[in-house]
Every structure is written in C-alpha cells, then in structure tokens.
NUFISE-384410 format. One record per atom (N, C-alpha, C): x, y, z. Coordinates in steps of 0.1 Angstrom, whole numbers, plus 5000, padded with zeros to 4 digits. Layout:
<pts>
XYZ/...
</pts>
This chain:
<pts>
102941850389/101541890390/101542020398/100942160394/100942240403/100242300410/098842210416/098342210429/099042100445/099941990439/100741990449/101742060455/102342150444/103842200445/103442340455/102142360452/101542490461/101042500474/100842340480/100542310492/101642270499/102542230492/104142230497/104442330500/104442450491/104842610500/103942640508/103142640513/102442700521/102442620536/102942530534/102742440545/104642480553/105742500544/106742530546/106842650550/106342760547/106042900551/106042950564/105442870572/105042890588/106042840595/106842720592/108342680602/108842770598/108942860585/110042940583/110143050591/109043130595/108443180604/108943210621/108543060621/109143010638/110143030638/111542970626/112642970627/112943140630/112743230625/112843360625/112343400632/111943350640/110843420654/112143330668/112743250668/113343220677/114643240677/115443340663/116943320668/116843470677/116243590674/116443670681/116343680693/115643590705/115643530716/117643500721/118243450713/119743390714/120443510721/120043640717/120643720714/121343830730/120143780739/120443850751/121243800759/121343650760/121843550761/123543550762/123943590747/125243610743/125643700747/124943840747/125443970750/125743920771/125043930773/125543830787/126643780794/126643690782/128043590785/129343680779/129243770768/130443830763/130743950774/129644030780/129844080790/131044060806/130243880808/130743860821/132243810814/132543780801/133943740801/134843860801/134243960796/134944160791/135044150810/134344150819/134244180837/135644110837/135044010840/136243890838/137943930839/138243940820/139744040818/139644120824/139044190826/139344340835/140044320841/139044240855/139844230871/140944170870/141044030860/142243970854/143744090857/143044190849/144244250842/144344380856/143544420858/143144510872/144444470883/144344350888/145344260898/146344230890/147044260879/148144220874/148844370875/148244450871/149144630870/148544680883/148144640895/147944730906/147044770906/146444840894/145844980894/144144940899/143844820902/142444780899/142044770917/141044730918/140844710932/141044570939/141644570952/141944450960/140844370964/141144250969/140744200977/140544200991/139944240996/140144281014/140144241026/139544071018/138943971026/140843921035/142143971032/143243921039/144144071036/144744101046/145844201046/146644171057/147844221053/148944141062/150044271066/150144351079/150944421076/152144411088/153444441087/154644401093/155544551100/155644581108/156544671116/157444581122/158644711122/160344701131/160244781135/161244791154/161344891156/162644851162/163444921164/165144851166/165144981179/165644961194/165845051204/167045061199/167245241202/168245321204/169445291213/170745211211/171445181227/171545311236/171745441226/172145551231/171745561246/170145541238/168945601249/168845511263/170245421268/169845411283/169645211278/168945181264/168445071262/168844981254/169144851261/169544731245/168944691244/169744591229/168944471223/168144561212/166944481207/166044491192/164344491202/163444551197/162244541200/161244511185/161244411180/160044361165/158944341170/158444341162/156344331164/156344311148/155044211146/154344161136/153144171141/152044171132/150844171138/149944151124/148944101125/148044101112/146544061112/145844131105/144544111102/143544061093/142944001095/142443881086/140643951086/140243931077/138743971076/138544081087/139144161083/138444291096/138844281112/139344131116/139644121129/141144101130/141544231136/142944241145/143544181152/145044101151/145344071159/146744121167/147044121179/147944231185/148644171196/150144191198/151044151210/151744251212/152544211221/153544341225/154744281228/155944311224/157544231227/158044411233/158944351240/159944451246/161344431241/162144531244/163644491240/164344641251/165544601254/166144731262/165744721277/166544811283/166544871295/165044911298/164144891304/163044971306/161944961295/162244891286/162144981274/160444891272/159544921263/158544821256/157844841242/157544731233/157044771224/155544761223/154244821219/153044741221/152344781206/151744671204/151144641190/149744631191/148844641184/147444641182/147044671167/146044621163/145444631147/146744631145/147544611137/148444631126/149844771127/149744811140/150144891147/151044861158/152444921153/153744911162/154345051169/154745001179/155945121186/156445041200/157545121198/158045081211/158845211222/159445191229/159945281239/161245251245/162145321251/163145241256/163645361270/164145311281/164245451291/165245371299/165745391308/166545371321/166645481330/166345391343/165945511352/166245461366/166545511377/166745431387/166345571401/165145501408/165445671420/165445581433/165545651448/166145651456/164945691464/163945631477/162945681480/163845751496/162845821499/163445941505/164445851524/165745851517/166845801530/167645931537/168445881546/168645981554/168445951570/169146001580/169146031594/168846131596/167446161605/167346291606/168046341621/168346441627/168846481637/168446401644/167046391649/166646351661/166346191663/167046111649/167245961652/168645991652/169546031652/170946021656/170746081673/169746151679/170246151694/169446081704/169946091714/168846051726/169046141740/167846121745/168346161759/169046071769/170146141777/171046101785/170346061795/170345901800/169945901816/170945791816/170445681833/171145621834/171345471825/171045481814/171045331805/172245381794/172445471791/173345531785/174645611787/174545641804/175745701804/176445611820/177745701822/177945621838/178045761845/177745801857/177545911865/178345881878/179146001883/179945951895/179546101905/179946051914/179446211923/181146201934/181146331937/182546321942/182246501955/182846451961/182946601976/183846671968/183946841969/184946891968/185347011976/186647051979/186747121987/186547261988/186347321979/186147451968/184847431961/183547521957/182647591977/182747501984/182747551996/182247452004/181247352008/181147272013/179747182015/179247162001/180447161990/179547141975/180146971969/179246951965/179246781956/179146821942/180146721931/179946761918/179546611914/178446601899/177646511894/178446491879/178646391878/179746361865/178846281858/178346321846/177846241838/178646251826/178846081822/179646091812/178945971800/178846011786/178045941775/178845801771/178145691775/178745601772/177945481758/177345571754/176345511743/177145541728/176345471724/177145511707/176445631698/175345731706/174645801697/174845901707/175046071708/175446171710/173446211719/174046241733/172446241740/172746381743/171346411746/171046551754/170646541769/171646651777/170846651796/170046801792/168746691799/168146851793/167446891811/167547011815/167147091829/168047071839/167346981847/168946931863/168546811866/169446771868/169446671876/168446651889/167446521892/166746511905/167146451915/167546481923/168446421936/167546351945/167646231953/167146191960/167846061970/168046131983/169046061989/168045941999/168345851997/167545712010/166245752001/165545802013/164145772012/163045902015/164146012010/163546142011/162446162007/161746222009/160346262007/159846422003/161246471998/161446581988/162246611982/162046681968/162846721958/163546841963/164846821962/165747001960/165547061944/165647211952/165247291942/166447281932/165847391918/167447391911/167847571908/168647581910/169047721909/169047791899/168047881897/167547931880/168447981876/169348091883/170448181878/171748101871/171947911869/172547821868/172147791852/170747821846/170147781838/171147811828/171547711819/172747771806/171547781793/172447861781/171147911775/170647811767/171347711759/171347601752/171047431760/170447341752/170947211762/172247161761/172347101771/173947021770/173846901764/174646901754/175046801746/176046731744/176146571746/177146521749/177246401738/178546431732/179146311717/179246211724/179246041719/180045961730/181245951734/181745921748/182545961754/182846091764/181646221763/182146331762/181046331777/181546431785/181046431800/180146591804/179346581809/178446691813/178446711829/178046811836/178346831849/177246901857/177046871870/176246981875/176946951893/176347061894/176547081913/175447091922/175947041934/175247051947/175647071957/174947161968/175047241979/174347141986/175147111995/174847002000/174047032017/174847212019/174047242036/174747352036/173947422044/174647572045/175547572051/176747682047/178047672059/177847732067/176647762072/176747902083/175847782095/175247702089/174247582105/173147612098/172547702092/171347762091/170247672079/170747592076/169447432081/169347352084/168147282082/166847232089/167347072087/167047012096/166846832096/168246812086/169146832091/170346742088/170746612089/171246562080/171146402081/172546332073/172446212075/173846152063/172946092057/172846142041/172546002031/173445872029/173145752029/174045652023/173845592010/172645652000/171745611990/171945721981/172445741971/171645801962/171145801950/170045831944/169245841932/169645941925/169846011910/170246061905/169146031892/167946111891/166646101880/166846201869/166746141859/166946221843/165746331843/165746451833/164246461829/164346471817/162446451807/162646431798/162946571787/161646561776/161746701771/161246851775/160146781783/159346901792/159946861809/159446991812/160246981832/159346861837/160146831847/159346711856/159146601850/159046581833/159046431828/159946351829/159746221827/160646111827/161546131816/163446111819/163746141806/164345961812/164145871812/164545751816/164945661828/166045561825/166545551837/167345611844/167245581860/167645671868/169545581872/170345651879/171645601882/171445621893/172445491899/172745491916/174545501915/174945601919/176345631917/176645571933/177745581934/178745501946/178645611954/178445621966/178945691975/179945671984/180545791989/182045782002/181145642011/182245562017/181845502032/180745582038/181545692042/180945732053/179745832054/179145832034/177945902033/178246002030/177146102030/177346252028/175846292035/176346392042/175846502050/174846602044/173846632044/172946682034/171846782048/171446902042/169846922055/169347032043/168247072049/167147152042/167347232028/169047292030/169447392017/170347332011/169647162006/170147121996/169747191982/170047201973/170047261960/171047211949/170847231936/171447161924/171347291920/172347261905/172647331895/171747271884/171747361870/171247301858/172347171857/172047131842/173247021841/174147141829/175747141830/176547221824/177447161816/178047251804/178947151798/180447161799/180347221812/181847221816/182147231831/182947191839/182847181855/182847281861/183747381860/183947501866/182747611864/181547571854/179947621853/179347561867/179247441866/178747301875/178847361889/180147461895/180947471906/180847571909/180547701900/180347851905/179347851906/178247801916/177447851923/177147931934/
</pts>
C-alpha cells in the first residue's frame, strides 16, 4: 500500500541525518591520537640516533687525574663527582707529595709540589760572645820587677764562648773609698778579645818611685770590677784574685792601664 511505504521514508530520513551529523565529530579526536603516536616515534627514534634531545633530569660526569712523579709527587689523584637534577655534588682526594685534587659541580683538578724551607737559623755574632768578668774567666795579679812599683792583671777566658774586656779594669783594694784613674794614652784602638782559653792583660802603678804620694798603705784585699758596654757600667761579676802574704803597697798614684792583648802593652806604661 503506498501511503504506508511513504511514512516509512520520512520517518527514516531524520536518523539518517543524525547519523551524518555525528561521525564528523570523530574526526578531531583521531587526528589527536595519530598525532601523539607520530610525537611518540620521534622521541622513540630521537634517543636511539643521539640526534634528538636528552633528558636532564640525571647526568653523570667522571674525571682522572694521575700526578706527575716527575713533579716532586706520588701515587694517583681520581675524583668522581656527579649531579643529579641540577644539584652538585663535590669532594676532593689528594694523591702525591704536597700535592691535592679538588672537585665541585662535575669539575676536577688536581696539583702536586714538594717543597721544604728553613725559617731564618743561624748564630749571630753577638750570641756567640760575652763579656769577660769574673764568672767566666780566672784573673791572677802578680808584682813585677820591670817598671817599677808595677803590678800585672792576668785575665784569662775560661768559658766556652769567646768574651770581650771592654775599657780597664776597676781596682779596689780593702775598703777604699776611691777609684784609680786609667791612663788614656794606654787606650788600644780595638776591644780585647779573648777565644777560650786565651788571656788579656793590663797594668798597675802601684806608687810613685820618687815618695811623691799621698796616704800610703798595704792592701790585703783585692777587687778587680768588669765594665760593661758603656764606661762605668756593670759588665758583671767582679774577681777576688790571691794576693802575696804580705800584701801590696799601694798610695795616691795608683793608676791602671786599658785592658791589652798582649803583656808587654799591659807593662809599658
């Protein structure tokens, strides 16, 4: 009959419609997914031939450094080091004489040296000497018959370090209460210097040969005073040398010599 066969098409018409109204929808869909698979092979293939870009999230890098024995240093100096997401990590090994290696980020070197110095040694002059008094030497005093009324002073180094008599000797017999002068024209140009063992000398006028002074007396004591580096200073201790029995005879024009480095200076006064 063909007023139902006509309501049949018309009623079919409109799904047909929909159908054709929804496959082009599919379509962005797929382009999509064939897209992310084409990304996909790339990187696949990218990380297989090198050529493509890394990953950065891990890198790992390795230094040697082997010391030179030449250079003074043994042994090996290695470092590893490596960085992980951006953060560095770093040590330092040594190897050799002196030598060190130091590492940081991903970064090696090392060094190697031998060296040895000497801070400033040595004796200078004036700790190898001292001044001569009585702790260091032995002093003897003795009459002689040639000048007359003259006394000679023997000082001789009995220390282990080479001393200096530096001006004259200070004489002081008992309990005198004055210094004798010293005779300038006696002055030698240098000081006297004495090695150990080695003897220095001076003389004394002990009274005039003619009577002509004053308060004559016998010492039975005598003092024999150092000086130091300037006149009149202490150059130490003082010596009590031996005297004759019977003393010695001394008055007003007592006088000394410098100290000399040889007797027959000490005597020609």
């Amino acid at each position: 009959m063909p007023a139902p066969r006509t309501s049949t098409d018309t009623n079919t018409a409109p799904n047909n419609g929909a159908a054709a109204t929804n496959r082009p929808a599919r379509t962005p869909r797929l382009l999509v997914s064939a897209a992310a698979v084409t990304l996909t092979a790339l990187a696949l293939t990218a990380c297989q031939n090198g050529t493509g870009t890394k990953d950065e999230g891990a890198a790992t890098t390795s230094a040697s450094v082997t010391a030179d024995p030449s250079a003074g240093g043994t042994g090996k100096a290695q470092d590893q080091s490596s960085a992980t997401g951006g953060q560095a990590t770093g040590g330092k090994s040594g190897g050799g004489n002196g030598g060190a290696a130091q590492s940081g980020g991903g970064k090696s070197g090392s060094g190697t040296g031998s060296g040895s110095g000497k801070g400033a040694s040595g004796t200078s002059a004036s700790d190898k000497r001292a001044l001569c008094n009585g702790s260091n030497t032995k002093v003897t005093v003795q009459t002689v018959s040639r000048p007359l009324n003259h006394m000679l002073i023997t000082v001789e180094n009995t220390g282990s370090k080479t001393c200096d008599l530096t001006y004259y000797p200070v004489l002081r017999f008992d309990e005198m209460q004055w210094a004798p002068t010293a005779m300038k024209d006696t002055q030698p140009q240098a000081v006297v210097t004495l090695a150990p063992g080695e003897s220095g000398y001076a003389g004394a006028l002990l009274s005039a040969a003619d009577g002509s002074g004053e308060g004559g007396q016998t010492g039975h004591r005598l003092t024999v005073a150092f000086q130091g580096l300037t006149p009149n200073s202490s150059g130490g201790a003082s010596a009590v040398p031996t005297l004759p029995a019977k003393g010695l005879y001394y008055d007003s024009s007592l006088t000394v010599t410098y100290w000399q480095q040889n007797m027959a200076d000490a005597l020609d006064s």
